[in-house]
C-alpha positions in Angstrom: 18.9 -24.4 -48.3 17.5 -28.2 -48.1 18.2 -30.4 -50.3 14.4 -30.4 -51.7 15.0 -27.2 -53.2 17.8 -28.1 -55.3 15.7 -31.4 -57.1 14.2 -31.5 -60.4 11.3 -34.2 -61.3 10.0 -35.0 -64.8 8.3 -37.2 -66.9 10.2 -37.6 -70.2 7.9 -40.4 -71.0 4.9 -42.7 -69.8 7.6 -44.9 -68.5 10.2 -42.9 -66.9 11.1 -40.7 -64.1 13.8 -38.7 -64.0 15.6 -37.1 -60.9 18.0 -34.9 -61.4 19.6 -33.0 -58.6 22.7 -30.2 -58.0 25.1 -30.5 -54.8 28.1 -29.4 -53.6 30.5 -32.5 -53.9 32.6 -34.3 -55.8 31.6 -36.3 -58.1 34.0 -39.3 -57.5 32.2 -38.9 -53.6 28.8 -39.2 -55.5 30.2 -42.3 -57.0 31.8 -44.0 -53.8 28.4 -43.5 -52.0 26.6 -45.7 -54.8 29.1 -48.3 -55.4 30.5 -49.0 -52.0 28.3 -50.6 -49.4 29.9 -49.4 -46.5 29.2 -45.5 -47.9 25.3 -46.1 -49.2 24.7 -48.4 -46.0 25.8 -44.9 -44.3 24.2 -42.5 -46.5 20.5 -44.3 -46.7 20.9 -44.9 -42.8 19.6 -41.2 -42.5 15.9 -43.0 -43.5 13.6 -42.2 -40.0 13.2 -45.1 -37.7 14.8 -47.4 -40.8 18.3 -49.1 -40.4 19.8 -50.9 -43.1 21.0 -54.2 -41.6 22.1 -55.6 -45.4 23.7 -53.9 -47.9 25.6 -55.8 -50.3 26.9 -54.1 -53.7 28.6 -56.7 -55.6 29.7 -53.7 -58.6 30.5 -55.3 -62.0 28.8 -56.1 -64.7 26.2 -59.0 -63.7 26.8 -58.3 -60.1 24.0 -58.6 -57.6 23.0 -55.8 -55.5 20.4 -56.6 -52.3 19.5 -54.3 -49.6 17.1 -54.9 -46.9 15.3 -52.1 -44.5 14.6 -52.9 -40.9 12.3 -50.3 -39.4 11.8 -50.1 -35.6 8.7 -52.2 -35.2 10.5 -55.2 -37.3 8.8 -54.7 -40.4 11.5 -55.3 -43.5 11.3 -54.1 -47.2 14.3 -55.5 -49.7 15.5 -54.3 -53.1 17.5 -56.9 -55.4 18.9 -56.0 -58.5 22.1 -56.8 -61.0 24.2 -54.4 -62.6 24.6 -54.2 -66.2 26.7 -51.3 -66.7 29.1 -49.7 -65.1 31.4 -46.4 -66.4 32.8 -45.0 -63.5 32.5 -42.3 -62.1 29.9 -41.0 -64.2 27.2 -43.7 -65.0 25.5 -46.8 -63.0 22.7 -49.0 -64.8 21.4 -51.7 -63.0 18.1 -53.2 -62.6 15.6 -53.1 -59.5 12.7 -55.3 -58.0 11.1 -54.7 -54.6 9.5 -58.3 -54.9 6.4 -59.8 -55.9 4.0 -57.1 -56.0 6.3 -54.9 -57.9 7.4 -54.7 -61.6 11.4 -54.1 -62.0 12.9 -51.0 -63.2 15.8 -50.1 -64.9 17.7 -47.3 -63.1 20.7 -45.4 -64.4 22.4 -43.0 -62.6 24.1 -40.6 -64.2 27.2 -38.2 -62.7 27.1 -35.6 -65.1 30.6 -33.1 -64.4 33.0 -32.9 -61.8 30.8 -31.0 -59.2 28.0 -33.6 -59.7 25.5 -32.5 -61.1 23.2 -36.0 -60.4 20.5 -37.7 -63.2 18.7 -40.4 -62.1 16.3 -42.2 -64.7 13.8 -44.9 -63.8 12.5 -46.7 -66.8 9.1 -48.5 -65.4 7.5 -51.2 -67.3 4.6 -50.1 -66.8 3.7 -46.3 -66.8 4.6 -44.5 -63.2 0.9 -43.2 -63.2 -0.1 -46.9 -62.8 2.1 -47.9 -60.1 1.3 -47.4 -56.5 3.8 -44.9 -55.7 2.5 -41.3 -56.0 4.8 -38.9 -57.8 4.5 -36.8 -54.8 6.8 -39.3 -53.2 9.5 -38.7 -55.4 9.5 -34.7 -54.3 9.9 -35.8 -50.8 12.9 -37.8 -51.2 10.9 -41.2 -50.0 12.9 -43.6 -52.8 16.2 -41.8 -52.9 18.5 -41.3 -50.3 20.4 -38.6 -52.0 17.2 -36.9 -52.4 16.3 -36.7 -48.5 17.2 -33.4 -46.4 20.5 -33.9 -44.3 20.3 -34.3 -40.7 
């Protein structure tokens, strides 16, 4: 089974997209792979023709996170965000701002039980329907790593 089939997308508001998926792994594993650099520099290398030469997670409360995207032909796409709360292993808040063009979102990952069962919510400040990114994208696992299909 991929792991498309096991992800649910909704809307639970005009500013808000929630991900939630089911997976066979340990929650605490869930939690290492979004709090350690090392482990999401591993996990989001998966990305076709993308390396991730910077990946820095600095994981308390205020800490800055940054990670930049080098594809084959040299072109670069960064995220920067802090993180304002952190509960571990079972919730992750922290903001997120792709630059200029884009507005930032507050994320918050949730690890709901101990075979991690995953929530992600996106609160957008202005409504997803607005933003350039189609909603189709989210259902192809284009802007979450743990949503793409394993290789």
């Amino acid at each position: 089974m991929s792991n498309l089939a096991q992800v649910a997308i909704s809307l639970p508001s005009d500013r808000e997209v929630q991900v939630t998926r089911m997976f066979n792994a340990p929650r605490r594993f869930v939690w290492e792979a979004w709090s350690k650099s090392q482990a999401f520099a591993a996990l989001d290398a998966r990305a076709e023709g993308w390396t991730m030469p910077v990946c820095e997670i600095d994981l308390r409360p205020g800490g800055a996170q940054r990670f930049v995207w080098r594809k084959t032909d040299g072109a670069e796409m960064e995220i920067r965000g802090v993180y304002k709360e952190i509960k571990p292993p079972e919730k992750l808040v922290s903001t997120e701002n792709w630059g200029d063009n884009w507005r930032e979102t507050l994320n918050t990952l949730f690890l709901l039980n101990q075979t991690a069962k995953r929530r992600r919510r996106l609160r957008f400040s202005t409504p997803p329907r607005k933003r350039a990114t189609p909603l189709s994208d989210w259902h192809e696992g284009r802007h979450d790593p743990l949503l793409r299909p394993s290789r």
